[in-house]
C-alpha positions as CSV (number, residue, x, y, z in Angstrom):
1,X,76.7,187.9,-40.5
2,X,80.1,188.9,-38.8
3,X,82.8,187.5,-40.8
4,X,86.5,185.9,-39.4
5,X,89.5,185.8,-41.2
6,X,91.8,183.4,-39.8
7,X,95.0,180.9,-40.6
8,X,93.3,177.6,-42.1
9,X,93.7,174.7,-39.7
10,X,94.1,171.2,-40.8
11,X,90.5,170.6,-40.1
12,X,89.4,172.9,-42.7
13,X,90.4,170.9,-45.2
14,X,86.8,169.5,-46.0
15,X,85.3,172.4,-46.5
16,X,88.1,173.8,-48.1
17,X,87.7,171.0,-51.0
18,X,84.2,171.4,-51.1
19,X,84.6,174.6,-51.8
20,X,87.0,174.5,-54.5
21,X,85.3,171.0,-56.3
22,X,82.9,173.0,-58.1
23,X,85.4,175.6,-59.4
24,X,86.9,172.2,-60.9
25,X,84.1,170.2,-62.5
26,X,81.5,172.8,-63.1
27,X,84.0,175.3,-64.7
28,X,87.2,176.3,-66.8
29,X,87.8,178.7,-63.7
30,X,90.2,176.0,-62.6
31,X,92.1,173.7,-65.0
32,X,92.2,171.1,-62.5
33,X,90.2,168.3,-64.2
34,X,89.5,166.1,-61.4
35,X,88.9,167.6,-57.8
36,X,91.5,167.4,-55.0
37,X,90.3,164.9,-51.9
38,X,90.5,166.5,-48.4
39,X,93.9,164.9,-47.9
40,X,95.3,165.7,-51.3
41,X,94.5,169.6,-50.1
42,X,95.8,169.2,-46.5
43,X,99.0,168.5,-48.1
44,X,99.0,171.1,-50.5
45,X,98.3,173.7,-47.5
46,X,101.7,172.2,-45.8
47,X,103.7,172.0,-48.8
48,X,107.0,173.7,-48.9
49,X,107.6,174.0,-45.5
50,X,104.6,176.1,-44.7
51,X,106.4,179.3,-46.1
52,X,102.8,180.5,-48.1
53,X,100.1,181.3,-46.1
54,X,96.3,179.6,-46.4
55,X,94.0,181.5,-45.0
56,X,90.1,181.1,-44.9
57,X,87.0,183.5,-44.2
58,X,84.8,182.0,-41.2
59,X,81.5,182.7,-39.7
60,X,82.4,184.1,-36.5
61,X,79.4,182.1,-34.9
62,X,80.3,178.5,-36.0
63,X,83.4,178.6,-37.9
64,X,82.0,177.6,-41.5
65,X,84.2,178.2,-43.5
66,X,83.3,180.8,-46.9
67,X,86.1,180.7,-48.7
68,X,89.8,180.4,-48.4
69,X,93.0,182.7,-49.8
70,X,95.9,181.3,-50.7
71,X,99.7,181.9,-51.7
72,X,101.8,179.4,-54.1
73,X,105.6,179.4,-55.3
74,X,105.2,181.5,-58.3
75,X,108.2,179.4,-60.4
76,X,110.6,177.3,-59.4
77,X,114.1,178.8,-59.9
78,X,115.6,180.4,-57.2
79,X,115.6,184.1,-58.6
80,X,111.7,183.7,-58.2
81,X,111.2,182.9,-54.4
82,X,110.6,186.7,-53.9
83,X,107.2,186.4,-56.2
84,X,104.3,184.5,-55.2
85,X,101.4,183.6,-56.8
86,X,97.5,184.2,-55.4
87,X,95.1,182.2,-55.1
88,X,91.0,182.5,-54.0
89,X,87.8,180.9,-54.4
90,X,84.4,181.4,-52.8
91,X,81.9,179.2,-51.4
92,X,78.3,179.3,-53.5
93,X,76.3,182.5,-52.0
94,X,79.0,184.6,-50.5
95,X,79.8,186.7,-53.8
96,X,79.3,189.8,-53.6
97,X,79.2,190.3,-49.6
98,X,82.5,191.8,-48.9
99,X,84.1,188.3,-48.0
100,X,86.3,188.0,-50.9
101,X,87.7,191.4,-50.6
102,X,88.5,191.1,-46.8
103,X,89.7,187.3,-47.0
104,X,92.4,189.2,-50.3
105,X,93.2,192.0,-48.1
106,X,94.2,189.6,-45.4
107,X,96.2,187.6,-47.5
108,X,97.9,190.9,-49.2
109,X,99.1,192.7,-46.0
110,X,100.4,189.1,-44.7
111,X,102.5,188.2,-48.1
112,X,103.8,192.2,-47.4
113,X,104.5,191.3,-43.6
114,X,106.4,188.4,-45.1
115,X,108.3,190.4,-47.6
116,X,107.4,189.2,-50.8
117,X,107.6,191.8,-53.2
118,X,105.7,190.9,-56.0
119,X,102.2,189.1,-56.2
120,X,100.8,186.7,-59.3
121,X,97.3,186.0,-59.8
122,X,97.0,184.0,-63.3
123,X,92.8,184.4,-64.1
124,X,90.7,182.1,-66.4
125,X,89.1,184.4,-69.1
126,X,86.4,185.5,-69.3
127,X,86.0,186.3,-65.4
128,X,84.7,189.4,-64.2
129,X,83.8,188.8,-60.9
130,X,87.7,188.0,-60.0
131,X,89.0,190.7,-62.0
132,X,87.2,193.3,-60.1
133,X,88.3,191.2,-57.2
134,X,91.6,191.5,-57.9
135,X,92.0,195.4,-59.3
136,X,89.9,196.4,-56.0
137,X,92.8,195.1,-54.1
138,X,95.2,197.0,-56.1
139,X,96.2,194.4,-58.8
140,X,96.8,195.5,-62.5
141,X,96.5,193.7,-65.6
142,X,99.9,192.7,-66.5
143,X,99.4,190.8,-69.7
144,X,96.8,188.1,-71.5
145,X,98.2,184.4,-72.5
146,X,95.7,183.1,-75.4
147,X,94.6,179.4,-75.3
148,X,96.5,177.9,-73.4
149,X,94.1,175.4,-71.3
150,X,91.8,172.9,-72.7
151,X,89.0,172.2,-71.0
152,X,85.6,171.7,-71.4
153,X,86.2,170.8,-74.5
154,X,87.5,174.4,-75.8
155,X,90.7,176.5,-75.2
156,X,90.8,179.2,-72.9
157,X,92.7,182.4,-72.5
158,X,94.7,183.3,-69.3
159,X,95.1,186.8,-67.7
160,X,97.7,187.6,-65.3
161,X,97.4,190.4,-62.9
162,X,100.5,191.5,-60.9
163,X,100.5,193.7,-57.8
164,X,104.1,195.1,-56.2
165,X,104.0,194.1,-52.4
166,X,107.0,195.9,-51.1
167,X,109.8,197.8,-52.4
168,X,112.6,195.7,-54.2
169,X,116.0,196.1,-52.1
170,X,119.3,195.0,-52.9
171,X,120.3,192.3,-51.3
172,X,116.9,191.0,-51.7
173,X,115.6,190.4,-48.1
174,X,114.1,186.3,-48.0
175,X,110.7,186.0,-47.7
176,X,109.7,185.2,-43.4
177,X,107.8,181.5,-42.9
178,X,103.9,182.1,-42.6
179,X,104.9,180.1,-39.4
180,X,107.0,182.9,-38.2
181,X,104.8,186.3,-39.5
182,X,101.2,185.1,-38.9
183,X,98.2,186.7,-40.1
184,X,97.8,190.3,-40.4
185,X,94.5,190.8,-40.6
186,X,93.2,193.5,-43.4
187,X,93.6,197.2,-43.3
């Protein structure tokens, strides 16, 4: 299977929830409790101005989409618009087939194009499979938050994993649009 990595288009958005609805109501992966509709994740890819990029992994032979990547404002205060967070979930049968890692890698070398220098992922504990995900792509283990989400009907722990994008400067340069850098594919 010969995998795409693309920009998510508006007609993804399906698949995109469909994707993600299990991560909601089958797990404390996400503390979502009730699953985002199709149009309730259309506008969450074209919020704030389409500055963070959504990108999704395809099947190069009819577009399916495996699984999506994403970036998020990190915090709201200004000081923060450097920092994004991370974001990426798999369709069911794609783990462990290299998808995730080049759909991350993608997203990575894109958030660096549009110089962000620091990256966010916040991780449900326990969750191997992400965390290997995540260090393999050169995040590192940046602290662990304890109970802090109820769900399922038990509190969970948090990790967040942090990975430097691009050298600080001074001024700060503001991060490009995703509209104006574009994908830049995995390298």
């Amino acid at each position: 299977m010969t995998i795409k990595i693309r920009a998510a288009r508006d007609s993804d958005a399906d698949q995109i929830s469909a994707i993600y609805m299990p991560y909601v109501t089958g797990s404390a992966i996400s503390f979502e409790t009730k699953p985002p509709s199709a149009a309730e994740m259309l506008e969450r890819m074209h919020g704030y101005d389409q500055l963070y990029p959504w990108l999704v992994a395809t099947t190069e032979d009819d577009d399916a989409v495996l699984g999506y990547a994403y970036a998020s404002r990190f915090r709201d205060r200004p000081a923060y618009r450097y920092t994004v967070e991370t974001s990426i979930y798999l369709g069911g049968g794609v783990a462990g087939q290299g998808v995730g890692r080049l759909l991350y890698s993608a997203l990575i070398e894109t958030l660096i194009a549009q110089d962000f220098t620091q990256a966010i992922a916040v991780i449900s504990l326990p969750n191997e499979h992400s965390i290997a995900l995540h260090e393999a792509t050169g995040f590192r283990r940046a602290g662990i938050v304890r109970e802090i989400g109820y769900k399922s009907g038990q509190w969970h722990d948090i990790g967040m994993w942090q990975r430097e994008l691009s050298e600080p400067t001074e001024p700060p340069r503001d991060p490009k649009p995703f509209a104006t850098s574009g994908l830049v594919g995995p390298k």
